[in-house]
C-alpha positions as CSV (number, residue, x, y, z in Angstrom):
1,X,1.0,53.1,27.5
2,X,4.4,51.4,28.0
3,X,4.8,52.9,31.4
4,X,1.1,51.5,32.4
5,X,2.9,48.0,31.4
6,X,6.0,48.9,33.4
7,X,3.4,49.4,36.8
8,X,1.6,46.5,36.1
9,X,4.0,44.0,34.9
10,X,5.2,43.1,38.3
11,X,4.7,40.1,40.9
12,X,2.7,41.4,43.3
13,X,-0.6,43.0,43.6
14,X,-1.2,46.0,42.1
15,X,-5.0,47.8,42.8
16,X,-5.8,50.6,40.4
17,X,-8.6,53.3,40.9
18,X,-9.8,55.1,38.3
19,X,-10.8,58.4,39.4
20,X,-11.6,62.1,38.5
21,X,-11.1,65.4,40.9
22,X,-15.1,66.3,40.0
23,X,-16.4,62.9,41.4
24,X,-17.3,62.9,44.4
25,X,-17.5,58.4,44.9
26,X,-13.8,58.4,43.5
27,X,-12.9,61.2,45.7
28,X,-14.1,59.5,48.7
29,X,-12.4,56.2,48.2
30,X,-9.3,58.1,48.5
31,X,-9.3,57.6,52.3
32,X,-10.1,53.9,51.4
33,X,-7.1,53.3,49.2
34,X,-5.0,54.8,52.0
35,X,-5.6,52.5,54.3
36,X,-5.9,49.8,52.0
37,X,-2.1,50.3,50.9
38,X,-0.8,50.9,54.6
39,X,-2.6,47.3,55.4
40,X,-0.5,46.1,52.6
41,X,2.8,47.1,52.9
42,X,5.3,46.2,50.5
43,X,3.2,42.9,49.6
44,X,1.3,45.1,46.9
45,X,0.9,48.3,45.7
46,X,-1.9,51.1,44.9
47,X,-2.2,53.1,42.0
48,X,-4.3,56.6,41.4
49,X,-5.1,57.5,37.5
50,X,-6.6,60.5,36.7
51,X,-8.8,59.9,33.7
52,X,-8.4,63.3,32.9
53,X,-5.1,63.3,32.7
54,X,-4.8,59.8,31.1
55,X,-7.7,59.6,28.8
56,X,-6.0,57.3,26.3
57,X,-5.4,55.0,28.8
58,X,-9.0,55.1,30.2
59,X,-10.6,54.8,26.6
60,X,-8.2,51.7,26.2
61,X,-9.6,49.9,28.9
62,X,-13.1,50.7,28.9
63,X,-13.1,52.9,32.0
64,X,-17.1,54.2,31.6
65,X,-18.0,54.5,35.6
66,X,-15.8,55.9,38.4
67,X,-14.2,54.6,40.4
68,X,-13.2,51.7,38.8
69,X,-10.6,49.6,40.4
70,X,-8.7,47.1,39.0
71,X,-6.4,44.1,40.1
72,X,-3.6,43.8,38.1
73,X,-0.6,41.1,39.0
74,X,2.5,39.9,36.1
75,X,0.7,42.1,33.5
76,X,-2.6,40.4,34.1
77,X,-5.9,42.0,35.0
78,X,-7.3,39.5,37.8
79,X,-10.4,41.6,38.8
80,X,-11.9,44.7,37.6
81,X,-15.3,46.3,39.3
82,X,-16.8,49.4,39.2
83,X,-18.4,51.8,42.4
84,X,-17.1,52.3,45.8
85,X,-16.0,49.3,47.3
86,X,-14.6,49.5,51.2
87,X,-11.2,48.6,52.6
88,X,-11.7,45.0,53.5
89,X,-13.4,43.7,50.3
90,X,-10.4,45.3,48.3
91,X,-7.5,43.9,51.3
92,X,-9.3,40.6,50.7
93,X,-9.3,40.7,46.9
94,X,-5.4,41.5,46.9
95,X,-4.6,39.1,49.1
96,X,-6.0,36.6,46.9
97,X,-3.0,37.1,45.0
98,X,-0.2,37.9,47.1
């Protein structure tokens, strides 16, 4: 878990998604959160986790429905929601807190 504070402990934007390779909802926001970070630049950053592959992680923060997303900014979760959400809502979330 230290490296999940290294990615998040910095001060800009950084949208996670939770995501497995068997669902299809977190599969498809893939295409999403590639637009989303190409709309963003070097003003934020956005972050994949497999909650296969990191299930500690996921059990730590309650991840129960995928995708999740999460906002995270100076080590400090700012918003959190669950289900598809499209490139706009999340572009307007972030830049909340550029």
């Amino acid at each position: 878990m230290s490296k999940f504070g290294e990615l998040i402990d910095v001060p800009f934007p950084v949208l996670l998604q939770f995501y497995t390779e068997w669902s299809e909802s977190a599969q498809q926001m893939h295409e999403v959160l590639n637009h989303v970070a190409a709309a963003l630049g070097d003003k934020g950053k956005v972050i994949k986790i497999d909650v296969d592959k990191n299930q500690v992680l996921s059990e730590a923060l309650r991840v129960k429905t995928l995708p999740t997303l999460m906002i995270y900014k100076q080590g400090e979760m700012l918003w959190r929601q669950s289900g598809e959400q499209d490139a706009n809502t999340l572009l307007i979330k972030l830049k909340e807190h550029i």
